[in-house]
Backbone as a chain_set.jsonl record, in Angstrom:
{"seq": "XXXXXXXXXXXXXXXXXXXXXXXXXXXXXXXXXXXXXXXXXXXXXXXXXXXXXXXXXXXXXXXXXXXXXXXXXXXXXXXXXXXXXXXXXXXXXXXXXXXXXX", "coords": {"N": [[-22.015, -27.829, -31.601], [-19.031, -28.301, -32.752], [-19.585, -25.824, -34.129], [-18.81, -24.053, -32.604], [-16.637, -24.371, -31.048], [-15.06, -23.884, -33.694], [-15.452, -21.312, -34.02], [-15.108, -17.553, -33.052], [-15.255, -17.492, -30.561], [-13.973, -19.11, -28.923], [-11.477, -18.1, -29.39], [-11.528, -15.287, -28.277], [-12.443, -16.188, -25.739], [-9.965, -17.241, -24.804], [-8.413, -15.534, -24.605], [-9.079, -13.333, -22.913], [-9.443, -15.246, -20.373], [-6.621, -15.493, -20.941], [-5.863, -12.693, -19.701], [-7.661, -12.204, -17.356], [-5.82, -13.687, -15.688], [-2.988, -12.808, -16.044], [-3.471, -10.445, -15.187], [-3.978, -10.575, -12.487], [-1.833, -11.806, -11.089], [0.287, -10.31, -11.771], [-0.379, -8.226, -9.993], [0.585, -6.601, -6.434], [1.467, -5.835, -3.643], [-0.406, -4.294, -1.919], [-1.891, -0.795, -0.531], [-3.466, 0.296, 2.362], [-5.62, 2.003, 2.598], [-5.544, 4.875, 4.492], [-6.93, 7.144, 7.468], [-5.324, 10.236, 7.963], [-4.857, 11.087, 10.737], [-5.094, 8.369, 11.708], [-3.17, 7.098, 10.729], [-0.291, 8.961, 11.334], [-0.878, 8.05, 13.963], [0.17, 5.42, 14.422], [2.758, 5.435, 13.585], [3.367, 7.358, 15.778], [2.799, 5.752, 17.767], [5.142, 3.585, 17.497], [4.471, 1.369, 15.518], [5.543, 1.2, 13.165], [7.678, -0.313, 10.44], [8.995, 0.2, 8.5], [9.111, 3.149, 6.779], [8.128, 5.426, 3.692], [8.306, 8.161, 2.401], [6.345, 10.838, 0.451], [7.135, 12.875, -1.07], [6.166, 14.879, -3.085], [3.378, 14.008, -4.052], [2.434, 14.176, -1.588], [2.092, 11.668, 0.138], [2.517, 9.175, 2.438], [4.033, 5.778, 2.877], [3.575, 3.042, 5.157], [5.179, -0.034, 6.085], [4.165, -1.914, 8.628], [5.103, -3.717, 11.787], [3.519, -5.904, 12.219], [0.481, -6.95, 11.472], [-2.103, -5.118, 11.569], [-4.495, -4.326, 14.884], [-6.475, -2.648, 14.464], [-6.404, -1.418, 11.827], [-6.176, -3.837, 10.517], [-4.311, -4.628, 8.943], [-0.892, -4.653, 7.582], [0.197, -3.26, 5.857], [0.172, -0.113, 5.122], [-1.197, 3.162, 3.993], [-1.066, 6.785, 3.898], [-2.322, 10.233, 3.4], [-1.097, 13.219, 3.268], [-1.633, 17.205, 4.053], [0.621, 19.762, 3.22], [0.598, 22.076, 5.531], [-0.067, 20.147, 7.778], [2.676, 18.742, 7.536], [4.643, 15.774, 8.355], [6.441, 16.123, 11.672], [9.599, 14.933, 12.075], [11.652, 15.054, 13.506], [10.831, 15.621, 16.094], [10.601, 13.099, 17.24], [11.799, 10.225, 18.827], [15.304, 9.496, 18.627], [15.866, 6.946, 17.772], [13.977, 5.553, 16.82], [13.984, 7.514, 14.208], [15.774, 6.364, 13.137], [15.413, 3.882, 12.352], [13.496, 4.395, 10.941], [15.185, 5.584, 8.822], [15.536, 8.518, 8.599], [16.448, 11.721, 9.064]], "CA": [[-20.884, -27.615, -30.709], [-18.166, -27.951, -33.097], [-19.711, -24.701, -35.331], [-19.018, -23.137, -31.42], [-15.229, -24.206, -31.422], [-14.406, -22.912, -35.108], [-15.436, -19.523, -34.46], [-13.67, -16.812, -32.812], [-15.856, -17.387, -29.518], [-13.334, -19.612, -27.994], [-10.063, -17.366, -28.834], [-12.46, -14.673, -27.584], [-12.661, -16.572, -23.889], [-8.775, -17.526, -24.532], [-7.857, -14.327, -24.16], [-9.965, -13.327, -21.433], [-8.846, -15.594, -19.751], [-5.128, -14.95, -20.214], [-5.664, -11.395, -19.103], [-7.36, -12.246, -15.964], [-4.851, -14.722, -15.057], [-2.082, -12.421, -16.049], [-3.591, -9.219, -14.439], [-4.476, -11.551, -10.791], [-0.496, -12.562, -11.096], [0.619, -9.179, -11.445], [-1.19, -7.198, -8.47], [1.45, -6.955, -6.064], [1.238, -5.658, -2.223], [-1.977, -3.388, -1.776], [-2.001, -0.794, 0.653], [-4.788, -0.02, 2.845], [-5.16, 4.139, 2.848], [-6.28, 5.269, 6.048], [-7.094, 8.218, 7.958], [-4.254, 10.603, 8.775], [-4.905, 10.614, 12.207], [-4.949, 7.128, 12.039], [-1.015, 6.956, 9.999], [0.48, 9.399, 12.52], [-1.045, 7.764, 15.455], [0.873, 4.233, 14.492], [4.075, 6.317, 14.109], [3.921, 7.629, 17.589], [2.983, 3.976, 18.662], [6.11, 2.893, 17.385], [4.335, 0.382, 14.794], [6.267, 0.744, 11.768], [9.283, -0.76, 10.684], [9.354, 1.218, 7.356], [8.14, 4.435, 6.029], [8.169, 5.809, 2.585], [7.092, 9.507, 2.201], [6.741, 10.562, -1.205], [6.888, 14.498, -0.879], [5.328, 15.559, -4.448], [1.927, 13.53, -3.538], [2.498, 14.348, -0.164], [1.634, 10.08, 0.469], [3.482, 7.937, 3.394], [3.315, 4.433, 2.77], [3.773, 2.173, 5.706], [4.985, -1.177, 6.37], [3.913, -2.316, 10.171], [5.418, -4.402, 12.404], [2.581, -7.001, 12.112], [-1.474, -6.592, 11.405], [-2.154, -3.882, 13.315], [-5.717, -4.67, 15.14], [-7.486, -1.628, 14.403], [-6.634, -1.08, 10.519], [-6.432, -5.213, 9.467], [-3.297, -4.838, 7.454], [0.704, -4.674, 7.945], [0.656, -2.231, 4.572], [-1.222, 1.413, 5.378], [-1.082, 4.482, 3.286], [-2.201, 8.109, 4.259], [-2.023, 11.73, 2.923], [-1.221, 14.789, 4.495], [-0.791, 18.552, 3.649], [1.901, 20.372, 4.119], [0.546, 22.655, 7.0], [0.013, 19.359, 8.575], [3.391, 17.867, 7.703], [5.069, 14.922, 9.791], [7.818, 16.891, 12.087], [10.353, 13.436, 12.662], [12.773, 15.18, 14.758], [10.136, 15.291, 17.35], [10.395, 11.442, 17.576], [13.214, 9.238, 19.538], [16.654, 9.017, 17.692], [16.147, 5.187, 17.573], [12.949, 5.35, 15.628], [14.468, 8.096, 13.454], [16.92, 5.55, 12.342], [14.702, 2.604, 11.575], [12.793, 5.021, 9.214], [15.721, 6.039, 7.605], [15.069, 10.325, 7.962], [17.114, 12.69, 10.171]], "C": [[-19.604, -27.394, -31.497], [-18.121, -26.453, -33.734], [-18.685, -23.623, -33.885], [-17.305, -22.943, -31.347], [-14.229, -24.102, -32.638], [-14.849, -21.915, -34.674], [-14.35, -18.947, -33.273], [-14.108, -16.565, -31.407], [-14.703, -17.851, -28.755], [-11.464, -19.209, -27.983], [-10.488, -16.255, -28.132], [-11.531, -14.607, -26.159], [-11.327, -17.077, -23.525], [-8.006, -16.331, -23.872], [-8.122, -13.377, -23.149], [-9.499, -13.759, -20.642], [-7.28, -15.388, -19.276], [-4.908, -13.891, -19.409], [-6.154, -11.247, -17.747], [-6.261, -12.623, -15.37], [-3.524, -13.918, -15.034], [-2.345, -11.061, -14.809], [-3.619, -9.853, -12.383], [-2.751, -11.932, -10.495], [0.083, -11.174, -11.118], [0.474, -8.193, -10.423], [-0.163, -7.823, -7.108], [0.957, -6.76, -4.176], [0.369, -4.684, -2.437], [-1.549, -2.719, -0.451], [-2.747, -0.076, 1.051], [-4.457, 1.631, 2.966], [-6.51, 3.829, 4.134], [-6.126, 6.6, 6.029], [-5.899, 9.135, 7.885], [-3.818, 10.637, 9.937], [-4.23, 9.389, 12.295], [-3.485, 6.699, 11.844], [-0.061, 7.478, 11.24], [0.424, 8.604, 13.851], [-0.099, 5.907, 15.336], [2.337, 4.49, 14.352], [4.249, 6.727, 14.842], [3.661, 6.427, 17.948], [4.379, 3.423, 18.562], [5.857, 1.873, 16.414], [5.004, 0.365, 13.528], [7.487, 1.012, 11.38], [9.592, -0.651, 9.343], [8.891, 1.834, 6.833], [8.957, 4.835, 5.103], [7.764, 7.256, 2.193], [7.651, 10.095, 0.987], [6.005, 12.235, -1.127], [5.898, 15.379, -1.699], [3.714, 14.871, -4.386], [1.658, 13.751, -2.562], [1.617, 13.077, 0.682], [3.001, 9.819, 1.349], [2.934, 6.58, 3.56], [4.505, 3.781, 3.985], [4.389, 0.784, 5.711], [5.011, -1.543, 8.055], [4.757, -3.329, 10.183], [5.324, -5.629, 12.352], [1.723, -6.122, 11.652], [-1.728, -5.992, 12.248], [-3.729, -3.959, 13.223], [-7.097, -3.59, 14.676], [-7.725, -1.188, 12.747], [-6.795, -2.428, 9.561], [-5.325, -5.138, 8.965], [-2.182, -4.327, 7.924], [0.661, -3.425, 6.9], [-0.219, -0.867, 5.006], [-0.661, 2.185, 4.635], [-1.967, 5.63, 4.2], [-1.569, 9.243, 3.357], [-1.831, 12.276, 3.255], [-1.197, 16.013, 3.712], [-0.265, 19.195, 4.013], [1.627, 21.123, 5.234], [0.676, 21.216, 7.896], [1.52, 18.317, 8.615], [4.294, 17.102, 9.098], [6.577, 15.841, 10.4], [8.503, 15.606, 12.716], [11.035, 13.812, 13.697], [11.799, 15.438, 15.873], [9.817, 13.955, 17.889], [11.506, 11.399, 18.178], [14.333, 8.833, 18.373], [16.821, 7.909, 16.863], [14.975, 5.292, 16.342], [13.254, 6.21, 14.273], [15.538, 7.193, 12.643], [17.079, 4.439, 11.545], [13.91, 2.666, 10.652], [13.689, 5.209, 8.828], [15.574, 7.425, 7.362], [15.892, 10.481, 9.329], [16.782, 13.838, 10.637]], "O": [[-18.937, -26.423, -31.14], [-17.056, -25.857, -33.898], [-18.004, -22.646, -34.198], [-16.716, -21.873, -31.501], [-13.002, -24.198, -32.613], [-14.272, -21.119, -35.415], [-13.341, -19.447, -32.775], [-13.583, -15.608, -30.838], [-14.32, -17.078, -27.876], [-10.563, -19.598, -27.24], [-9.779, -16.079, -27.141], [-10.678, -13.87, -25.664], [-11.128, -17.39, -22.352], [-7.24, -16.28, -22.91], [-7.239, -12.691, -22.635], [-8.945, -12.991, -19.855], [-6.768, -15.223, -18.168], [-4.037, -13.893, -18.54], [-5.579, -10.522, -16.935], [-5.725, -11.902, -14.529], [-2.794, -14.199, -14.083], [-1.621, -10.8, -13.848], [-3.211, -9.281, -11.372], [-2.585, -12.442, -9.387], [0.46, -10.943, -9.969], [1.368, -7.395, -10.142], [-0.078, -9.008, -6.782], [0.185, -7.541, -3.619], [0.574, -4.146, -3.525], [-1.064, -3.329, 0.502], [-3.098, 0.649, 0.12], [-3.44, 2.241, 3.296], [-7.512, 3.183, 4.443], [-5.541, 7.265, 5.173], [-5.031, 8.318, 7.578], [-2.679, 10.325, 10.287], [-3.111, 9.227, 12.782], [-2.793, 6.083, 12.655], [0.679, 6.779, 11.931], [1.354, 8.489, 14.649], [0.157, 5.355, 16.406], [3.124, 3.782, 14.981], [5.451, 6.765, 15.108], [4.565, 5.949, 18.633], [4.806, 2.796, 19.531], [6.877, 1.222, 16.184], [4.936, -0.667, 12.86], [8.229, 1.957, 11.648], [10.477, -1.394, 8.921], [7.995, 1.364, 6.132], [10.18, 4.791, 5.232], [6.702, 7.35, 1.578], [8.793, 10.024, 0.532], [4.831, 12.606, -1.13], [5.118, 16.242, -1.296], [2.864, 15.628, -4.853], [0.464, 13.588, -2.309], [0.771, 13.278, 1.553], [4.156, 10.137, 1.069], [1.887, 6.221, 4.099], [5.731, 3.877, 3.932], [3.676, 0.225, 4.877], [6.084, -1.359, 8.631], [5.203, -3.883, 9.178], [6.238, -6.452, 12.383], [1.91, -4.925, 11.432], [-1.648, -6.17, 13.463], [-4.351, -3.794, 12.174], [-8.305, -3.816, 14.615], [-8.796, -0.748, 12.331], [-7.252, -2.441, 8.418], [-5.341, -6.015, 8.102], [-2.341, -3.45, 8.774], [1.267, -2.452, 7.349], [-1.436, -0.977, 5.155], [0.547, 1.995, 4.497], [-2.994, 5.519, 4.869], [-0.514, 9.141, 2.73], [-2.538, 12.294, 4.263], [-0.702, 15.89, 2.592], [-0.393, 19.506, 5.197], [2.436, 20.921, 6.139], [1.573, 21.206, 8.739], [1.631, 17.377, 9.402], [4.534, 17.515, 10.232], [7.542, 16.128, 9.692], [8.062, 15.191, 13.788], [11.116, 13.135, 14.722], [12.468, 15.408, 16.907], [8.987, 13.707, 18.763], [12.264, 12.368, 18.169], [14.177, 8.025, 17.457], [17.462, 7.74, 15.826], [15.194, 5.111, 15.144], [12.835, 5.719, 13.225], [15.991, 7.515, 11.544], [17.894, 4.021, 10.723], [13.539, 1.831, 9.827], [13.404, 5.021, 7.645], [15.475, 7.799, 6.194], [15.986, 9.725, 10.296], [17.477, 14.378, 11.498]]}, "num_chains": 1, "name": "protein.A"}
């Protein structure tokens, strides 16, 4: 046992260890990619109370309201392409304002 803690087995499993522990401590909010359908259709619901759209990936990341019952998760992501892009000014003024787009 001691030959086991002189060698280089147990800085080895030190370091291992740090890097889970560091990488598990780092991982921040996750978010759940969904359908497109599915993204748009919680933006005409009215479920989210901040969108992110990130033009050059053509990604919109979500944050819901709450846990929305059908996707499990407050955080959603989707994709789109530009033929399909989101047209906002076809939404309500009010919701236009709580995203943050005109």
């Amino acid at each position: 046992m001691k030959k086991f803690l002189k060698g280089p087995f147990i800085y080895i499993f030190a370091a291992l260890l740090v890097v889970f522990i560091g990488s598990s401590m780092s991982t921040g909010v996750s978010f759940k990619q969904v359908d497109t359908s599915v993204g748009i259709s919680l933006l005409r619901d009215g479920k989210a109370e901040s969108v992110k759209i990130y033009d050059g990936d053509q990604r919109v990341d979500m944050i819901l309201t709450g846990v929305d019952s059908t996707v499990k998760s407050d955080h959603v992501q989707f994709f789109y392409v530009s033929s399909r892009a989101i047209n906002f000014k076809s939404y309500p003024e009010e919701l236009r304002e709580l995203w943050g787009v005109n």
